[in-house]
Structure formats: C-alpha cells, structure tokens
N, C-alpha and C positions, 0 to 999 in steps of 0.2 A: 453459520451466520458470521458476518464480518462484525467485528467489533475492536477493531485499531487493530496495531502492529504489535508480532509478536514474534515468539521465537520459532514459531512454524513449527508447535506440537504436534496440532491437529493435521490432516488431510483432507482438502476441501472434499467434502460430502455434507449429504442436505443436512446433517446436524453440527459440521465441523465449527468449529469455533478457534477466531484466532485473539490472544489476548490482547491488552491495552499498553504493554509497553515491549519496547527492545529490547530482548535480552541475550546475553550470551549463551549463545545454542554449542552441545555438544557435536554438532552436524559440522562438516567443516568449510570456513570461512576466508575468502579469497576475494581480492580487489577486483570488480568487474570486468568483465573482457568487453572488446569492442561491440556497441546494441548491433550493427550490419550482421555480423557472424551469430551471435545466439538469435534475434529476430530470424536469420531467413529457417534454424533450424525449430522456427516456431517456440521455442523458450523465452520465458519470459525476461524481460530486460530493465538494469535498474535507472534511472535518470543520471546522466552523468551528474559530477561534482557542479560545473557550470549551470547548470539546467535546476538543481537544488537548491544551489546561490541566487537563482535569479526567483526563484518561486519564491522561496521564504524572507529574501531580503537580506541576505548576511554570508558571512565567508566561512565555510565548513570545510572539514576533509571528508574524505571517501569515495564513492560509495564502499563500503565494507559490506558483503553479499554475500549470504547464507541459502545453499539451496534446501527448502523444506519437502518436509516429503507429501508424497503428493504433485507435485512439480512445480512449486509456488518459489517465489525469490522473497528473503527479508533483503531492505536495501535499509542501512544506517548509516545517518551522516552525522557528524562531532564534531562541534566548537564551540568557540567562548561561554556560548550561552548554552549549554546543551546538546542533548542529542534529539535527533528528529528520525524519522525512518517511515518505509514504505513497503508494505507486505502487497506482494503481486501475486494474483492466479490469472495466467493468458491463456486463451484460448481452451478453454475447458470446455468436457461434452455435453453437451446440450443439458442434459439430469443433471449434470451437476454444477453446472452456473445455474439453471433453473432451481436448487436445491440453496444456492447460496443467496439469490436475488430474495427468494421466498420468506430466509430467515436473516435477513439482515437488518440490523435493529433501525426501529421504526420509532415512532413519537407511541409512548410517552418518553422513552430512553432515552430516545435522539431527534431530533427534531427534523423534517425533510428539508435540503436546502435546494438550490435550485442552480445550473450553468455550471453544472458538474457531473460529465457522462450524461447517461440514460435513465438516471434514479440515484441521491445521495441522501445522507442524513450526515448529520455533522453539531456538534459541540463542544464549547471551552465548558473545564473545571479541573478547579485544582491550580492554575495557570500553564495549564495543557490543553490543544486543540485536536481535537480528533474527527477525520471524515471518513467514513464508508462509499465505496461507491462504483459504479458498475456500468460496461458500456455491453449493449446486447449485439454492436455489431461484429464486435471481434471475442465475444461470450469472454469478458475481462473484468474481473472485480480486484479493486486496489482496498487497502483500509491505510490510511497515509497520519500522523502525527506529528506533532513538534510543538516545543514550547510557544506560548504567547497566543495569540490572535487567531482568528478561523479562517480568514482570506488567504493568508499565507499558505498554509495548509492544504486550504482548497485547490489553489496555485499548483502543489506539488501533488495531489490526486488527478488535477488534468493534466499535467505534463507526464504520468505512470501509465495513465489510460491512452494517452495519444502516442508515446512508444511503444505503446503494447498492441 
C-alpha cells in the first residue's frame, strides 16, 4: 500500500508499505542523474529541482535520491520551509502495481481526490500534505508529500507520474 514517502524499507509487493515521512536511509544517496538516461533504462526518475519549485511553489535544493529496494526512487527536496519528497515505483509488473493499487489507502484514511493519475487519495494533517497515486498506463505509483496545502503536493504527484 502506498502511504506517503519514505525511506524505501519496504519492496513494492501487494502488502509493501512505504511510510509517511523522508528519512535518512542507510541505502546510498546521490544527486539525480539526467531523467533522458535512467527513463530510457526504464528506472524510475525523480522531478528535477525546477519542476519541484514550480509544483510546490517555493525554492528548494535537490533532488537528493535514494534507490529503494525493490527498484523504487525516494526523491527529497529542502528549504526554508521544510522538506518535501517523492517516493516513486515505474513501471512495475502487472501483480505488482496491481498489489499496490489494491492496497493503497483509501477513505476512511484518506479521502479519494481527483486530476491526479488514474486513482489518488490525498490529505493534510499535522501541517503536512500527503497524496498517494497511481497512473495504470505506465503501471506507476508515486506517494508525494511536503509541508502546507494539498494542491501543491498534488502538483508534485503529477509531475512524478508524467516523468515516469
């Protein structure tokens, strides 16, 4: 199930669960390479820094990208206001985005929202926003967060899922 960003414990399989915040993973951690080269080798790719700034509305560094196992990206971006990040699975086999769509949290937990992928759910609390979400054409689920508002967030779940 997706359930925000995290440090990419899990391995997406139909029970995998990824947590609700970014954290520093002992996996190791390197500033993204160009999306043209990891995209054509089908790997998942994190929004550049540009593309992060323009979704959330504000001036961050990064991406700082953590491969998880399983073959999923954490993607964390930092500034002023916090940290924000993007946990991506691209192109996974059919069981197992079918595994992840199945168990991705749902209303009562999260509420469905809508013009984001092929199926999202998404809520603020705490003064954090979190969206889960998932595009069946390129079998892609992102779980995207960051401080503040849900639109922004949302913002940075379609921009994960449309480079992915």
């Amino acid at each position: 199930m997706l359930s925000g960003c995290g440090s990419g414990s899990g391995s997406p399989s139909a029970g995998a669960s990824v947590s609700a915040t970014v954290a520093s993973s002992s996996t190791s951690s390197q500033t993204s390479s160009p999306a043209t080269s990891a995209a054509a080798a089908g790997a998942p790719t994190c929004p550049t820094m540009a593309q992060a700034d323009a979704a959330l509305g504000v001036s961050d560094n990064g991406p700082i990208s953590t491969v998880t196992p399983g073959g999923g990206i954490v993607c964390e971006y930092t500034g002023a206001g916090g940290n924000a990040g993007v946990t991506i699975f691209a192109h996974e086999p059919a069981a197992v985005f079918a595994g992840q769509v199945a168990h991705a949290v749902g209303a009562p937990a999260m509420p469905k929202i809508s013009g984001v992928g092929d199926g999202a759910y998404g809520q603020t609390a705490g003064g954090r926003s979190v969206v889960n979400a998932y595009s069946n054409a390129s079998m892609t689920s992102v779980a995207a967060q960051a401080p503040g508002a849900l639109g922004p967030v949302e913002a940075l779940a379609r921009v994960a899922l449309a480079d992915n």
